[in-house]
N, C-alpha and C positions, 0 to 999 in steps of 0.2 A: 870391497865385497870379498867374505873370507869365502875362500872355494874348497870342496874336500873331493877328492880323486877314490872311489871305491871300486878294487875290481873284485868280483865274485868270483870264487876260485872252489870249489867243492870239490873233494878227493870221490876215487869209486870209477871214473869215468869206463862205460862200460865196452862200446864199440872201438874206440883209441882208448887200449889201457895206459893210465897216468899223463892223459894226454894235455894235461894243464902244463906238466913241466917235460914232456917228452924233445927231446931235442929236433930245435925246427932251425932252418938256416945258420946253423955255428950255435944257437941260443935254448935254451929251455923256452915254449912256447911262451909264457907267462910273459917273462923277459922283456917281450918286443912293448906289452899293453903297458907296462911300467914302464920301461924309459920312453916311451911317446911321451908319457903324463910327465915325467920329468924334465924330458926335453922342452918339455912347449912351457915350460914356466909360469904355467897357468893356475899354479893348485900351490894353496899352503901344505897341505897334507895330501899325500898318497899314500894310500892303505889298500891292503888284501884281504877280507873277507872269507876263511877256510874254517875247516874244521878236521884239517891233515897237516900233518904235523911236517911233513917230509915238503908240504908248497909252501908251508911257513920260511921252513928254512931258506929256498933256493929264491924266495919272493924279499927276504930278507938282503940274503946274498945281492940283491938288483937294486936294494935302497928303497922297499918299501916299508912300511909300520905293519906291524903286528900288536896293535896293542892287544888284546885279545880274538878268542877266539868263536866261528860261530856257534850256537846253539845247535841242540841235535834237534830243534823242533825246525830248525831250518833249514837244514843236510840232510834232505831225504831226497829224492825224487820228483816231490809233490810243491817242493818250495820254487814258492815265484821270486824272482828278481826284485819286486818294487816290495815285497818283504823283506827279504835281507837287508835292503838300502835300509828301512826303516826300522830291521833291529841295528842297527850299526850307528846309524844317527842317532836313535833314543839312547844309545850306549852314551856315545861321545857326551848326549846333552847332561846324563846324568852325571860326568864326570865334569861338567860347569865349562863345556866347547862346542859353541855351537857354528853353525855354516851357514853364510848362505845362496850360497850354489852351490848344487853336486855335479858328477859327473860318473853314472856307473860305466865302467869302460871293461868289455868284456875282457878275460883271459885269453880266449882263442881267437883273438882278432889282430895276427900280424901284419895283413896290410894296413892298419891305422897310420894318420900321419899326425905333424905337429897341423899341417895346415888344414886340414879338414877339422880336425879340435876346435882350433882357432874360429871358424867359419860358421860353427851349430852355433858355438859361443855368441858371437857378432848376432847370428840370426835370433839367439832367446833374449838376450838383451836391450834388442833395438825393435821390439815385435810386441805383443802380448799373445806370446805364447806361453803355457803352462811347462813344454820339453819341446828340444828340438834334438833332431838324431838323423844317421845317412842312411839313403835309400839306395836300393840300386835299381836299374829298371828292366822289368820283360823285356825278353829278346820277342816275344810275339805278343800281340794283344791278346789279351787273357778272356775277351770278349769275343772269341773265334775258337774257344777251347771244347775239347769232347773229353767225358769221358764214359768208360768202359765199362757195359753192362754183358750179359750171360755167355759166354761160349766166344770176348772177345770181342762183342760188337760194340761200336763208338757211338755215342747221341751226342746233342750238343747242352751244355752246359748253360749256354745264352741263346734260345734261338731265335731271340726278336733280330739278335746282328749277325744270323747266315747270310743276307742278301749286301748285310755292309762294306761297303772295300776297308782296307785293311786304313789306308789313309785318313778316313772320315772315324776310327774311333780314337777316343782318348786312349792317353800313354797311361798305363799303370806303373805300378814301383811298389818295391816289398821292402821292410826295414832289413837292412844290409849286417842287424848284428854284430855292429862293433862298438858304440856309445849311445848313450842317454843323458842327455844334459837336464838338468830338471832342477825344479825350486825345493828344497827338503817341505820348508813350510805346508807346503803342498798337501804331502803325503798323509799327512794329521787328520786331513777332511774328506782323502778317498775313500770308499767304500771299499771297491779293486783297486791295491797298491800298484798292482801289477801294470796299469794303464797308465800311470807315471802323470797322469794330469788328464782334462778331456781336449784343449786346442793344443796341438802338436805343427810344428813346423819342423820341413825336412829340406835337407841339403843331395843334391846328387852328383852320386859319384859316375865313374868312368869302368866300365866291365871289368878292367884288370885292377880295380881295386876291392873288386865281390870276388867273397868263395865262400860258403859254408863249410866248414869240416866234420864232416859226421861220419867217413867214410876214410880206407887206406888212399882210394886212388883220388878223395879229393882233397886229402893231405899233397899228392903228390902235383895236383893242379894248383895249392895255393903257393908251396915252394917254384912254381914257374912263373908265376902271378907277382911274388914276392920277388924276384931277382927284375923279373921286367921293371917291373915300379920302382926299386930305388936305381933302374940303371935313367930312368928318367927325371927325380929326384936331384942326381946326383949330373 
């Protein structure tokens, strides 16, 4: 089964400016998403996905492909993930290389491991799932949630489960943001590439291996998240 490693890398980031290759633990943030994929020796090809010339290079510098570059109809703002995959695959297919399993593995996802890879892997393969990808889970039931109408005041978001204990509801879990394992064939016959297939299977992680970065200080929560985990790793 030939496997292709795509990370999506798009220049412009606006709240962490260049924060695809901004320097995160000793590395260019990119860095970490590529050599997991290399590491885990899971993929024929690992390739970057850009349309900046400047993540070419430093994604280069890490040992990944560049065979070309993306479209500007796919570098905007407005571009979904499970579009790229699939300008990237129809690329590859019309140069006579096709795959079949992907793996989009985000940029800004340095806590990725080889063993969590390994694991959505085992789960898409041995299931019939269309993707499999990591979740992380609510610190509180999302089923207890308010939010915030005029001058400040809270209502509840679910109020059939006000009188519920917190025990008696189901655990929820958000996709953690850092892989998508997925079947390319797939893509062909979604309407939304973006949903990556309709049955999805998810693996879950451990709190310290979640952090969104969209912000300075939760750049500086994932660099704490990131030293804990590989002194665990290691």
């Amino acid at each position: 089964m030939k496997k292709i490693a795509i990370v999506p890398a798009r220049g412009g980031s606006k709240r962490i400016p260049k924060k695809n290759i901004k320097s995160f633990a000793g590395k260019p943030m990119i860095a970490h998403s590529i050599l997991a994929a290399m590491k885990s020796e899971l993929f024929d090809v690992v390739m970057v996905s850009t349309d900046d010339e400047e993540i070419a290079k430093v994604s280069k510098q890490y040992g990944a492909q560049i065979p070309f570059l993306r479209s500007a109809e796919n570098s905007d703002d407005f571009s979904g993930t499970g579009d790229v995959m699939h300008e990237v695959l129809s690329e590859y297919e019309r140069k006579g290389e096709g795959f079949d399993i992907a793996c989009c593995i985000y940029a800004t996802a340095p806590l990725i491991t080889v063993t969590r890879l390994q694991e959505a892997l085992k789960l898409l393969e041995t299931n019939d799932f269309d993707a499999t990808l990591p979740l992380g889970r609510y610190a509180s039931p999302i089923w207890r949630s308010y939010h915030l109408t005029n001058s400040n005041g809270i209502d509840w978001n679910f109020p059939d489960f006000e009188a519920k204990r917190s025990q008696d509801l189901k655990q929820t879990f958000f996709d953690a943001g850092q892989f998508y394992w997925f079947y390319p064939n797939n893509l062909e016959y979604l309407e939304n590439k973006n949903s990556f297939g309709k049955k999805k299977g998810g693996i879950i992680l451990e709190d310290y291996e979640v952090q969104d970065i969209d912000e300075p200080t939760d750049w500086d929560m994932a660099e704490l998240k990131y030293k804990y985990l590989k002194s665990r790793v290691h």
